[in-house]
C-alpha positions in Angstrom: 33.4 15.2 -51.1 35.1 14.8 -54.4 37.4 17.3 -54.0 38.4 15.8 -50.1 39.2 12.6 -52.2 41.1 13.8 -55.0 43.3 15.7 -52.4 43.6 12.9 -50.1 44.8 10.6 -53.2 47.4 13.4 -54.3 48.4 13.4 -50.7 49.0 9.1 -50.6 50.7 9.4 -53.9 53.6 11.1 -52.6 54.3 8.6 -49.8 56.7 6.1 -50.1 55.2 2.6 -51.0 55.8 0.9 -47.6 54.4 4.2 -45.6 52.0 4.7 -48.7 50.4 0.8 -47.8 50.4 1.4 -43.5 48.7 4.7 -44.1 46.0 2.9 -46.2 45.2 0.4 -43.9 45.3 2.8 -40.6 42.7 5.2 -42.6 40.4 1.8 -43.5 40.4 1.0 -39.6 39.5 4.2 -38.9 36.7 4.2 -41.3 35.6 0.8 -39.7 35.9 2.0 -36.5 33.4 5.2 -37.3 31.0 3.0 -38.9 31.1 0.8 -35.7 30.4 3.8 -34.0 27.3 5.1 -36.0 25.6 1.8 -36.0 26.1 1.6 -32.0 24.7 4.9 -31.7 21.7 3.8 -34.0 20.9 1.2 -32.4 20.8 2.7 -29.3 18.0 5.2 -30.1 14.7 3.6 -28.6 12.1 2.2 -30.7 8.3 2.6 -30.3 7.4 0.2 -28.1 10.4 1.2 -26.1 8.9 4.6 -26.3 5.4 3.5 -25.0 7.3 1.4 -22.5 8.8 4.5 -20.6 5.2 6.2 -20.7 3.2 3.0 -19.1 3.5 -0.3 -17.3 3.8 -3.7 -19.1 1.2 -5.7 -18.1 1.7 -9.9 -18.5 -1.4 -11.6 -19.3 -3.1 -14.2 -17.3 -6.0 -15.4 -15.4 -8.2 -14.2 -12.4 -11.4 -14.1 -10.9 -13.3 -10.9 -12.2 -15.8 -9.7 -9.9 -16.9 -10.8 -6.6 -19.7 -13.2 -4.7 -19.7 -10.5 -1.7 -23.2 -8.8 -1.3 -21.8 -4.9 -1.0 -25.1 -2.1 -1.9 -25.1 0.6 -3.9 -27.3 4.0 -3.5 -30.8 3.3 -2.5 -29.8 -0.3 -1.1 -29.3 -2.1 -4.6 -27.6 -4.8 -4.4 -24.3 -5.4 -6.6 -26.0 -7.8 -9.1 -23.7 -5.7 -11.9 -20.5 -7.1 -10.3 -21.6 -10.7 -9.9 -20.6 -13.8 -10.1 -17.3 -13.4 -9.8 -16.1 -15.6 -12.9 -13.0 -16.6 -14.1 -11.4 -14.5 -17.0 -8.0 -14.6 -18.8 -5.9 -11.6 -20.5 -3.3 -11.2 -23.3 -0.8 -8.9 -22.7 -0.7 -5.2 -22.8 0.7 -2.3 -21.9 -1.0 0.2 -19.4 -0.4 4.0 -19.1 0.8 4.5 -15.7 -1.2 7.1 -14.5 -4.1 8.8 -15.6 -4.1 11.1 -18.6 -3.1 14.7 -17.0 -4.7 18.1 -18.1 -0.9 19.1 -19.6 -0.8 15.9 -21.6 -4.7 16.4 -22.7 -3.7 20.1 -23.7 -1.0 19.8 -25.4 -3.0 17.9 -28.2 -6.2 19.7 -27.5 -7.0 23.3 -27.6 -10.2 23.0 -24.7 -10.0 21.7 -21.0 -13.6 21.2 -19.0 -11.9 19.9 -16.1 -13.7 21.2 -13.2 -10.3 21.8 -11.2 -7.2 23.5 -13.0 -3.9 21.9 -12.8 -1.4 20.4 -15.1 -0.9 17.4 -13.5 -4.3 16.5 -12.2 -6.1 14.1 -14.3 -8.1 15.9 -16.9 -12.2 14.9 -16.6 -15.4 15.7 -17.5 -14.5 13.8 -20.5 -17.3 11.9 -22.4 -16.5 8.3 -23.9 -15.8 9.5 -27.2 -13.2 12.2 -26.4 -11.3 9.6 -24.1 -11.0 7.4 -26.8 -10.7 9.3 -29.4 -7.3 10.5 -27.4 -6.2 7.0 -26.9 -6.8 6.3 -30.8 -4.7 9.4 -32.0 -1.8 8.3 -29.8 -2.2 4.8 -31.8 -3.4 3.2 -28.5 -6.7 2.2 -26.9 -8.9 2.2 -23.8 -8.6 -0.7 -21.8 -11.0 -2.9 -22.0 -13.1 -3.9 -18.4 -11.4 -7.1 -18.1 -8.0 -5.2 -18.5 -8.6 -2.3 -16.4 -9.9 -5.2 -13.0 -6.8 -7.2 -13.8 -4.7 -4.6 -13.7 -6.0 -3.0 -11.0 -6.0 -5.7 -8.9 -2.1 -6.7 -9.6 -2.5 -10.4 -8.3 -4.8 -9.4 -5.4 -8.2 -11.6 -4.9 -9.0 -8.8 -2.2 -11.5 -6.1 -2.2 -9.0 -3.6 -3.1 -5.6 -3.8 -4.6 -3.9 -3.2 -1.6 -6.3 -5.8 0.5 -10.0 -5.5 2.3 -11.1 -2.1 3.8 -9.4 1.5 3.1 -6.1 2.1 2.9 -5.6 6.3 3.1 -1.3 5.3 1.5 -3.0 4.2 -1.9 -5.9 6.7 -3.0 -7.9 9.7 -2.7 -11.3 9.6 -2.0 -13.8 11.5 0.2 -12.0 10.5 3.6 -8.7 12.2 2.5 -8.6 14.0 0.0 -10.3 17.2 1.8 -12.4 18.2 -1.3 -9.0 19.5 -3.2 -8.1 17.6 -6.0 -4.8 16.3 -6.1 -2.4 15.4 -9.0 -1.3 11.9 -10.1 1.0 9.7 -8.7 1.1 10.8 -5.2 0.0 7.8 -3.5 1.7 4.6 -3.4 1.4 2.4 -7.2 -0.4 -1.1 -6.7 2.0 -3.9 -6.9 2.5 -3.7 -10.7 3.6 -0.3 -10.8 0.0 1.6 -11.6 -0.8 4.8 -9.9 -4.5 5.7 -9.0 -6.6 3.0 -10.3 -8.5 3.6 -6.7 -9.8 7.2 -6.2 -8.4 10.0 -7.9 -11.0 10.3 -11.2 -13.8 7.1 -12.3 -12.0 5.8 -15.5 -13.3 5.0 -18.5 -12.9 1.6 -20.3 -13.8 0.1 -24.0 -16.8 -1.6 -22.9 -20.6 -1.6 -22.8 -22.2 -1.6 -19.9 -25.0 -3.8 -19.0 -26.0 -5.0 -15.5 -25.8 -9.1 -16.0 -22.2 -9.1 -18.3 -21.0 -11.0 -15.9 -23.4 -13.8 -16.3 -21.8 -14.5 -19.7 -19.3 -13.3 -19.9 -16.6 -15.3 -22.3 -13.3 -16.6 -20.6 -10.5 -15.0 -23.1 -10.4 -11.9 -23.6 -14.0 -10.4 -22.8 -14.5 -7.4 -24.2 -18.6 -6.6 -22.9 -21.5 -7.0 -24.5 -21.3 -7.3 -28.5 -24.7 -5.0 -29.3 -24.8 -1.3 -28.2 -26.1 0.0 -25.0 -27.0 3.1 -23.7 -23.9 3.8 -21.6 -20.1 2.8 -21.3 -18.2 1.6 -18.2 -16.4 4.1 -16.2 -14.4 2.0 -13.1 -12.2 2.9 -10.0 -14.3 5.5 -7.9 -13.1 9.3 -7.4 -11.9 11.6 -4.9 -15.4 12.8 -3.3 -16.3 9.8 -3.4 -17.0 7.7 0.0 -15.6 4.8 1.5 -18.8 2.6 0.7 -18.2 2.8 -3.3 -14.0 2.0 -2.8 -13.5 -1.7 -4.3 -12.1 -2.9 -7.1 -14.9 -4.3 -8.5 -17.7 -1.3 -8.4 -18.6 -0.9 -12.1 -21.2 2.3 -12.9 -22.7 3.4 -16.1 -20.8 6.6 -17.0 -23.1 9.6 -17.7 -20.2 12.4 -18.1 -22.2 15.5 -19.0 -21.9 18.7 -17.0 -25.1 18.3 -14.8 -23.3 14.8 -13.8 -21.7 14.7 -10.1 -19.1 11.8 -11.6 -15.4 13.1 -12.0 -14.6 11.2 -15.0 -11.3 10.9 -16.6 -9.6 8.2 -18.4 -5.9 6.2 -19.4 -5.0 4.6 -22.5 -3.8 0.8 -23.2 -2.0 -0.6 -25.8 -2.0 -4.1 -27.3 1.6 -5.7 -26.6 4.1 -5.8 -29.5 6.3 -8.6 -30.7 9.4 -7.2 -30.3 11.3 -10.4 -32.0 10.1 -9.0 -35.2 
């Protein structure tokens, strides 16, 4: 560098003064005009929450109706105490992976796969609470919590599913369609905010506790399930062999995700929205 300038001001030297001063002030524009450059290309690199952006959807927070007043049964003709009242609850906002976690994207950070079916871009399962977030935390994310996962799911829709009541076959796999193969993400249509598979596919787990009267007391802002430990977490959204009688937004089961377990369980990640002004 030293020896580039000592040859550029031998060089200037012998100029005449008036071509000497022109030469000066086209070299200084130039320089301007590369450090304009270099600060454009900068700031057009993406920064993290641009980053997380690409991978999932922004979600905006607000307010809904979590649950449902509808009498629906589960196996051996319980009724769906777990998912009532419905009750009003409000959101932040936060950012949502768009679909679930795949086996490439589990595998490339670890070095095991239990996934019943093989395939890189079929959501990776079998996965107990603790490895799914465990993932989420190494990525510097989160599960979603309950609350996160309905409202999201639901993308403005009061209906039994995201899409509306009854079964739509455009939207999910599950038992009536998916012809026991298990298929990878994102080929049936998002929900309206841009989510793929929060119906069907693999149950998902979420942040919370499960108990079977939450819902009962569930604060307004921000619920995030019952404070003290239980014996299980919430898994949500129903799976592929799953039938149509279990497909609603607001079935809720206590996940159990050991290998004697018939639930397909798989996970997404969340992330708490950053303030970008900063």
């Amino acid at each position: 560098m030293y020896v580039f300038r000592s040859a550029a001001n031998v060089w200037i030297e012998t100029l005449t003064p008036s071509l000497r001063e022109s030469t000066i002030i086209r070299m200084k524009r130039l320089i301007f005009i590369l450090i304009g450059l270099l600060v454009g290309f900068f700031a057009s690199l993406p920064s993290f929450a641009e980053t997380i952006a690409e991978d999932m959807v922004s979600i905006k927070g607000g307010c809904f109706m979590m649950g449902t007043d509808k009498v629906f049964y589960y196996e051996w003709g319980r009724e769906n105490e777990r998912e009532r009242p419905a009750h009003k609850v409000c959101v932040s906002d936060f950012y949502l992976d768009k679909y679930e976690v795949t086996q490439e994207k589990w595998q490339a950070v670890r070095d095991y796969n239990n996934s019943p079916v093989k395939g890189p871009k079929i959501p990776v399962s079998r996965i107990t609470w603790a490895e799914a977030n465990q993932f989420c935390r190494d990525r510097g994310q989160r599960l979603p919590t309950e609350a996160e996962w309905e409202y999201a799911a639901r993308a403005g829709s009061q209906a039994d599913n995201p899409w509306g009541d009854g079964i739509d076959y455009d939207y999910l796999w599950f038992a009536g369609n998916s012809f026991r193969q298990h298929s990878p993400v994102g080929k049936k249509k998002p929900n309206a905010w841009g989510v793929y598979d929060m119906m069907g596919s693999v149950w998902e787990w979420v942040a919370d506790w499960y108990s079977d009267n939450y819902y009962q007391s569930s604060p307004v802002q921000n619920p995030k399930g019952p404070e003290t430990r239980q014996s299980w977490r919430v898994i949500r959204g129903a799976s592929w062999v799953d039938e149509e009688e279990v497909i609603r937004v607001t079935v809720r089961y206590r996940g159990m995700a050991d290998p004697t377990d018939d639930f397909w369980v798989g996970f997404r990640c969340a992330s708490t929205t950053k303030d970008k002004s900063k």
